[in-house]
N, C-alpha and C positions, 0 to 999 in steps of 0.2 A: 523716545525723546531725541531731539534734532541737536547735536551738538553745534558750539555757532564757533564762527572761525575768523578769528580779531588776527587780521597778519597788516603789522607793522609796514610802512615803508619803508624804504630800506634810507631815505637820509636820515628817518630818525634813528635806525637800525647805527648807522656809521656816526652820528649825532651819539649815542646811546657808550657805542665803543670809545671815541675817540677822549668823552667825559670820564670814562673807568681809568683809563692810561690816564689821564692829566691828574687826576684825585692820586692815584698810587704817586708819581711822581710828586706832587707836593706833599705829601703825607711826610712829616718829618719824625722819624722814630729814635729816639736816640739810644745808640749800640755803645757799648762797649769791648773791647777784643781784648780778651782773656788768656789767650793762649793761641800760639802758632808755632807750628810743627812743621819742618821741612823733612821730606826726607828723598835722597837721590842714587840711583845706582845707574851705574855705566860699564855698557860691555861694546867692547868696540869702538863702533862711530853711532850706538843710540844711547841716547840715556832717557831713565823713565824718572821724573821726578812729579812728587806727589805733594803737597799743600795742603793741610788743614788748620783750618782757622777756627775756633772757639768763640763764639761771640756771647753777651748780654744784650737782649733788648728788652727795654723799658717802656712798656706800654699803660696807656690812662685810658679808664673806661670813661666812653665820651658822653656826657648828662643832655640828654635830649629834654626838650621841655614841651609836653603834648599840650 
């Protein structure tokens, strides 16, 4: 059996990617920040500080209509 070989050109290739970025970017999710944590130590002339952030996101399952 002959396997068959479907290759994309590559605008629709960069046509393909450039639609995934724009969709993430408009996608509006809305978070909530629940908690944030700093925490800093310093020896000398470094100091290492660390940041965590807590968040809520609220996601809707989205009703496709076939």
């Amino acid at each position: 059996m002959m396997a068959t070989n479907n290759k994309k050109p590559l605008s629709r290739c960069l046509g393909e990617f450039v639609g995934h970025i724009v969709h993430a970017i408009k996608t509006d999710k809305p978070t909530r920040e629940v908690n944030r944590t700093v925490e800093e130590k310093t020896e000398g002339n470094v100091t290492l500080r660390r940041t965590t952030i807590e968040e809520i996101e609220i996601t809707q399952e989205d009703i496709k209509s076939d």
